[in-house]
C-alpha angles and dihedrals in degrees: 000000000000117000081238110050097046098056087057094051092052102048093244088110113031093220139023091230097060095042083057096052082050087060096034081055106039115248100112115081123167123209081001094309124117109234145183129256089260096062113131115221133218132204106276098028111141102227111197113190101204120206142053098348101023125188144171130213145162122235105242093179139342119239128223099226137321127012129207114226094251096065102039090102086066096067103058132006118226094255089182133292123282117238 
């Protein structure tokens, strides 16, 4: 699954399009590497979203669309925020 697309599905972007401007403008890395909006992603990678609000977390799983509200805590675990 795309970066992208699945910080959007898991509620950590609001929206996949800006979750692609955050890539298209370098502030997502993942394991410590900046990387583009295509990126796709594996379970245990450490995403870190750079910028006003920054975060870190670890992909947990990957889901296969979609994703209620209820559940999106099942798909990545806080690791600590990015200066």
């Amino acid at each position: 699954m795309r970066i992208d697309d699945f910080l959007s599905s898991v509620g950590l972007i609001k929206r996949r399009t800006i979750a692609k401007q955050l890539g298209q403008n370098g502030l997502l890395a993942v394991n410590g590497r900046t990387v583009k909006p295509a990126y796709q992603i594996n379970t245990g990678d450490i995403v870190q979203v750079k910028g006003t609000n920054p975060l870190a977390v670890e992909v947990t799983s990957i889901p296969a669309g979609s994703v209620p509200k209820e559940k999106r805590d099942n798909y990545f675990k806080k690791v600590s925020s990015v200066s």
